[in-house]
C-alpha positions as CSV (number, residue, x, y, z in Angstrom):
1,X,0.0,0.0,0.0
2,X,1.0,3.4,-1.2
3,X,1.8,6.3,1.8
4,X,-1.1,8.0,0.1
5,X,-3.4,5.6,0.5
6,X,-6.3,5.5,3.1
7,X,-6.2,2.8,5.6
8,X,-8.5,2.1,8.7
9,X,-6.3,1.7,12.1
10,X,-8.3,-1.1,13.4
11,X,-8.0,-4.4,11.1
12,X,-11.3,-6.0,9.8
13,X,-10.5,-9.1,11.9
14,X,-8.8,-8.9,15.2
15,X,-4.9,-10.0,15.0
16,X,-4.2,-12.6,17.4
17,X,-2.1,-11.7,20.4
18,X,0.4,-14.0,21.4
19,X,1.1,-14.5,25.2
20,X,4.1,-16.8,25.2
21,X,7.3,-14.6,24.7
22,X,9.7,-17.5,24.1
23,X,7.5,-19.1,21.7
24,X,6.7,-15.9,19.4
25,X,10.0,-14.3,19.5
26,X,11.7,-17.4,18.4
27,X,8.8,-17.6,15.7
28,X,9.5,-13.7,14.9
29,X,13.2,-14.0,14.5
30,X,12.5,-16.8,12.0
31,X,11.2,-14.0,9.7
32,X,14.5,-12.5,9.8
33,X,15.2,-8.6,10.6
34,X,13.8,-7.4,7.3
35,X,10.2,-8.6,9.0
36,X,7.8,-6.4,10.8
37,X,5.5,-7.3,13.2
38,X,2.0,-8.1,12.8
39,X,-0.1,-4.9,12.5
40,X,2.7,-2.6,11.9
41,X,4.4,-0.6,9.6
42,X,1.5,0.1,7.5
43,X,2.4,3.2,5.7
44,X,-0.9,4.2,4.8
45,X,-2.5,4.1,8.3
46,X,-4.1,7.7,9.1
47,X,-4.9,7.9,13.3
48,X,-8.9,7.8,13.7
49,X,-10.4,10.5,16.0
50,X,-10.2,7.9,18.9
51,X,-6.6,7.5,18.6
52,X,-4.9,10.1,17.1
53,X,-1.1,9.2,17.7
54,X,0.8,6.8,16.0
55,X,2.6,4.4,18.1
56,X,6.2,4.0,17.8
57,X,7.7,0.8,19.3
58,X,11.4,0.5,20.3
59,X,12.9,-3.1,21.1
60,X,15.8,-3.7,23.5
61,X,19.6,-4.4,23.6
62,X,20.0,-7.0,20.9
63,X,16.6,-7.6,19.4
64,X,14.9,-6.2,16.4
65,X,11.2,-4.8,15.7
66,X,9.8,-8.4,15.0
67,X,11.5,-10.7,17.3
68,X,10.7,-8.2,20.3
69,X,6.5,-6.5,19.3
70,X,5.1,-9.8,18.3
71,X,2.9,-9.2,21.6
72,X,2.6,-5.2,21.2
73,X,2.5,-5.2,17.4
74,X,-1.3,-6.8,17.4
75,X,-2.5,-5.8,20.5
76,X,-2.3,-1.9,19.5
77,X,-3.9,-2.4,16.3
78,X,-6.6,-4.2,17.5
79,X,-7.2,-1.1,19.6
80,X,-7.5,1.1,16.9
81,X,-4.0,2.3,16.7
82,X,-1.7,3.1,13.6
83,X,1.4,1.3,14.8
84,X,5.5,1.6,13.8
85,X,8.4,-0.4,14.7
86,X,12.0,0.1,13.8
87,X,15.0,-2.1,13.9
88,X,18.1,0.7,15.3
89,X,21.7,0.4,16.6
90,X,22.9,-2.6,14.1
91,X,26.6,-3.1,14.4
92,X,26.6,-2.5,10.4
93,X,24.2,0.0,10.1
94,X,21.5,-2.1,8.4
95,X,18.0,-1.1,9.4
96,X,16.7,-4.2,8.9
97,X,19.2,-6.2,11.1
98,X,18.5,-9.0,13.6
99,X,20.8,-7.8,15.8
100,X,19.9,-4.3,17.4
101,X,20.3,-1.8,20.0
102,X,24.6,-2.1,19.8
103,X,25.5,1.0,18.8
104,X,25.8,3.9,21.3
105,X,22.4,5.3,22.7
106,X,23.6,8.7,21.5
107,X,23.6,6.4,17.7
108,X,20.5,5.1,17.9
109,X,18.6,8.6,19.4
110,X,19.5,9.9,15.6
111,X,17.7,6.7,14.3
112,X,14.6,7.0,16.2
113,X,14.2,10.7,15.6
114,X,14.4,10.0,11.8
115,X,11.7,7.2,12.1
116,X,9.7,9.4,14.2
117,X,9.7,12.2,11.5
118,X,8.8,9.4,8.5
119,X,6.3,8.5,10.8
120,X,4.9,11.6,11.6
121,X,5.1,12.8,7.7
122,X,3.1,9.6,6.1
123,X,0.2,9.8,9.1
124,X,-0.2,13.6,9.6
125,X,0.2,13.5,13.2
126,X,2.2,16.0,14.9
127,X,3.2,13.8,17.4
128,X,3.7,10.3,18.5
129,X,3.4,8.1,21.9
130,X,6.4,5.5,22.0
131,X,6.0,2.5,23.8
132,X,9.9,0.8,24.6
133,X,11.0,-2.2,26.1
134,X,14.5,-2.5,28.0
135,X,17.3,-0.5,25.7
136,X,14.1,0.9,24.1
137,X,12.6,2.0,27.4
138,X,16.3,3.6,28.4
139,X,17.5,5.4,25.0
140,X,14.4,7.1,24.0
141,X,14.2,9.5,27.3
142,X,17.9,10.4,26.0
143,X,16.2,11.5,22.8
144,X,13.3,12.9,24.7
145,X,16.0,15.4,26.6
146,X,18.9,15.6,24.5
147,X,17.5,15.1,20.9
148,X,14.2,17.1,20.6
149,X,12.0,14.8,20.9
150,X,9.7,16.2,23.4
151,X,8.2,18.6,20.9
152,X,7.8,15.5,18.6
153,X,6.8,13.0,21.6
154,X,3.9,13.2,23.8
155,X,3.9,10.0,26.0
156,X,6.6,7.8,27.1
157,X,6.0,4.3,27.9
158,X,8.7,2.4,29.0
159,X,8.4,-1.8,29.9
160,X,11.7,-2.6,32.4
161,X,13.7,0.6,31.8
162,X,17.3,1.3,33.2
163,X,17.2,5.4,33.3
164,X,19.1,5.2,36.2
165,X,21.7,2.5,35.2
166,X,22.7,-1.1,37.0
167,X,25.6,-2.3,39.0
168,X,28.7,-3.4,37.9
169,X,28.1,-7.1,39.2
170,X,24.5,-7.1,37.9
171,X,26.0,-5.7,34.3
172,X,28.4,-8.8,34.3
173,X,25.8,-11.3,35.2
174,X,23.1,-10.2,32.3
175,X,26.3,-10.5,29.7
176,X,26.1,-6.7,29.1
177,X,30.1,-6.3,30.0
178,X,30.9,-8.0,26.5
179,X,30.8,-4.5,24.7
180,X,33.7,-3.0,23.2
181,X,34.5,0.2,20.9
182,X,32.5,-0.8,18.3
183,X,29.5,-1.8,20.3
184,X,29.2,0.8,23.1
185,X,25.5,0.6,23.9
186,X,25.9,-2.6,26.6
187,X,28.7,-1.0,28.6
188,X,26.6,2.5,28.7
189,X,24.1,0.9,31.1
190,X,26.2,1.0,33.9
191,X,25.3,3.2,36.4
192,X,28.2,5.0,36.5
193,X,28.5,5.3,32.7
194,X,28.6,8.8,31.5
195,X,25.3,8.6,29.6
196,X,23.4,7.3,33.0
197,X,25.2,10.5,34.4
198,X,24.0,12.8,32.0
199,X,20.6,11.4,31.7
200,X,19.8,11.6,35.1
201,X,21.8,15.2,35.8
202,X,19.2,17.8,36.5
203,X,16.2,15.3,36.3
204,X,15.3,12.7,33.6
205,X,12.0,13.7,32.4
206,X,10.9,16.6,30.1
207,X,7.7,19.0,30.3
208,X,5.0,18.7,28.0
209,X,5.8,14.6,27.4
210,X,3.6,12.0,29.9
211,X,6.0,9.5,31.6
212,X,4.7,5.8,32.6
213,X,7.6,3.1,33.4
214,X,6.1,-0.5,34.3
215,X,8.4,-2.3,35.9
216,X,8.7,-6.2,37.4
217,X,9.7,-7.4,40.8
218,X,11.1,-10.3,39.1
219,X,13.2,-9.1,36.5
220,X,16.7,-10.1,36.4
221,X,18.0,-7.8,34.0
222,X,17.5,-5.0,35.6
223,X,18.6,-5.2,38.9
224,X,17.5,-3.5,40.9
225,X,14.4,-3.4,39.4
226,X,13.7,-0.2,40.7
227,X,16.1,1.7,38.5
228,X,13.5,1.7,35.8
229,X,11.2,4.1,38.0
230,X,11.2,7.7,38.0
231,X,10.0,10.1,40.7
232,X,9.5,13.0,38.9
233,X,6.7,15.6,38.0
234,X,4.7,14.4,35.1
235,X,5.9,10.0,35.8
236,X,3.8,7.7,36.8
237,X,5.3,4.1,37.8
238,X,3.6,0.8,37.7
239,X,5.2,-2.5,39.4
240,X,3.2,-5.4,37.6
241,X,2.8,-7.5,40.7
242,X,1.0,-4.4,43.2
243,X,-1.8,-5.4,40.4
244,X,-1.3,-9.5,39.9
245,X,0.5,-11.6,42.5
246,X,0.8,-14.2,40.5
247,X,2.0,-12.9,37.8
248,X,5.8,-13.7,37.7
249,X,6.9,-11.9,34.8
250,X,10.5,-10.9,34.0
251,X,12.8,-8.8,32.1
252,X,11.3,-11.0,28.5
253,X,8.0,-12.2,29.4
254,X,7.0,-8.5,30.7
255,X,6.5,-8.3,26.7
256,X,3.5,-10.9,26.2
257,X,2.3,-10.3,30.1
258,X,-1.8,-9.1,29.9
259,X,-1.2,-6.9,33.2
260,X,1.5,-5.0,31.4
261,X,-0.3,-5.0,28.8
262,X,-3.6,-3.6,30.1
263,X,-1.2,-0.9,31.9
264,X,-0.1,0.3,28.9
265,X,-3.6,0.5,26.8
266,X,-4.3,2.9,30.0
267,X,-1.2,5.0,29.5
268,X,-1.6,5.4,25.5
269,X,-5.8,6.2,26.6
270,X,-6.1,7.1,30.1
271,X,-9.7,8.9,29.4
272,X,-10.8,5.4,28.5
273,X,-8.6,3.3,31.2
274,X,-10.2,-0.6,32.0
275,X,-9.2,-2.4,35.0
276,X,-5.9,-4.3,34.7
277,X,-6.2,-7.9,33.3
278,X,-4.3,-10.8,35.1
279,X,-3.0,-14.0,34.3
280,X,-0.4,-16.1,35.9
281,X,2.4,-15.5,34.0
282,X,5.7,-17.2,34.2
283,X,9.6,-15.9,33.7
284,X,10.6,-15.8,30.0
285,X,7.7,-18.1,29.3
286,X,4.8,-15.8,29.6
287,X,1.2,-17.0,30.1
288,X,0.4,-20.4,31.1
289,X,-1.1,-21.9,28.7
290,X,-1.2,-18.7,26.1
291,X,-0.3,-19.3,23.0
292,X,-2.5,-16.2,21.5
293,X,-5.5,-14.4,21.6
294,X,-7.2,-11.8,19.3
295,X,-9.1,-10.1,22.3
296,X,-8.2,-6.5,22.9
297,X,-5.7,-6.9,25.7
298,X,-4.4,-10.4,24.5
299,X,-4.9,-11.2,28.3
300,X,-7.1,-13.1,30.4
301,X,-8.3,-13.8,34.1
302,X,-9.8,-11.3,36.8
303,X,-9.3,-7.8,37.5
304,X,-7.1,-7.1,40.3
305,X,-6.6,-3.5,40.1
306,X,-7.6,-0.3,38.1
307,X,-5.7,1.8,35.9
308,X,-4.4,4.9,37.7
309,X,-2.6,3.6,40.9
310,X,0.7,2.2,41.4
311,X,3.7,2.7,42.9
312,X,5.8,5.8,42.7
313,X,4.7,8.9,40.6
């Protein structure tokens, strides 16, 4: 389809919505990096009255658009959205590499500002709301602050950020200590890196954008977990589990998880926020039993909380 051409946001019949991380991103990565998503990257999407912003989706340290928005990808176009997803940071340069998120943060901010403007030229919108996972949910508030993006930017959703940077132990025991020169982004999520430092000096958070970080008690990336929340004006944080106690997501399955999930929907809409959907979710698994779903949130299972409330903020 043509950028000029019309497209509804919403597809005639629901996508389904995986729930099992593993499973789908191994399936995704299949496709190889030239692959997008399901329910993205259609270049003729114009935002409906409902949902005016396009959705931009930014993977994490080593992953690429499809193998990490197989969840994402569906889910928001189900809900009416016009969604995007770029592959950025390839050690080569190649945009459609499987191997992303490697070159320095500083790198990859040019990348997603470019995306953001295509995107923002073929649907019309002035702005966009990016939803990030990991790398994705640390480099974007660089470009938010350092890059201009708040003018282009007008939420912030991150799944498992780092804004404040991990330990030196914890860097070695997720693998992220194997950068090098030529691949800077791993070593720059140290805490005492100098992009932590300068993200973090006089505050983290721009006016004018909406901050939500949703973060897991579980995840073993980023430890401690709570260097992905930010207490500043205009931030809300989430921790999955003060809505579903038995959900056991971590730093992969927090991708597929329906809580997640439902707390993003409410960040992208909160005039429109449902309760939180719950499922019992497992580490780098995802749901029990959850191999996909075309329902709205892709989740299942009771209510256990309502959008809105959390902790932090």
């Amino acid at each position: 389809m043509s950028a000029t051409a019309q497209a509804d946001p919403a597809p005639a019949t629901p996508l389904p919505v995986p729930q099992n991380f593993i499973i789908d991103a191994v399936l995704g990565a299949l496709q190889g990096g030239g692959a997008s998503p399901p329910g993205t990257n259609n270049w003729g999407c114009r935002p409906s009255a409902e949902h005016p912003e396009p959705v931009v989706l930014v993977h994490g340290l080593m992953a690429n658009r499809v193998d990490n928005w197989q969840t994402y990808g569906p889910l928001l176009a189900n809900n009416g959205y016009c969604v995007f997803a770029l592959t950025y940071g390839s050690a080569d340069g190649d945009p459609n590499g499987n191997i992303g998120g490697l070159t320095s943060m500083q790198t990859s901010s040019k990348t997603l500002d470019a995306f953001v403007d295509r995107v923002r030229q073929a649907t019309g919108a002035p702005k966009v709301a990016i939803v990030g996972h990991s790398e994705g949910a640390t480099m974007p508030y660089w470009y938010l602050k350092r890059d201009g993006g708040a003018s282009k930017v007008s939420k912030m959703i991150g799944l498992s950020p780092a804004v404040h940077g991990i330990g030196g132990e914890e860097l070695a025991n997720t693998g992220s200590s194997t950068g090098s020169a030529d691949v800077p982004a791993p070593f720059q999520f140290s805490a005492t890196s100098d992009f932590i430092r300068q993200l973090n000096e006089g505050g983290i958070t721009v006016p004018g954008v909406a901050y939500t970080q949703i973060v897991t008690r579980y995840d073993e990336v980023i430890v401690p977990y709570t260097s992905g929340i930010v207490n500043e004006p205009g931030a809300v944080n989430h921790v999955v589990q003060d809505y579903c106690p038995q959900d056991y997501a971590d730093h992969l399955s927090i991708n597929s998880d329906p809580g997640a999930a439902s707390l993003v929907l409410n960040a992208l809409d909160p005039a429109h926020a449902e309760p939180v959907q719950c499922a019992l979710v497992l580490p780098a698994i995802g749901v029990v039993g959850g191999s996909g779903s075309a329902s709205g949130s892709g989740g299942s299972g009771s209510a256990s909380g309502s959008a809105g409330t959390g902790s932090g903020g």
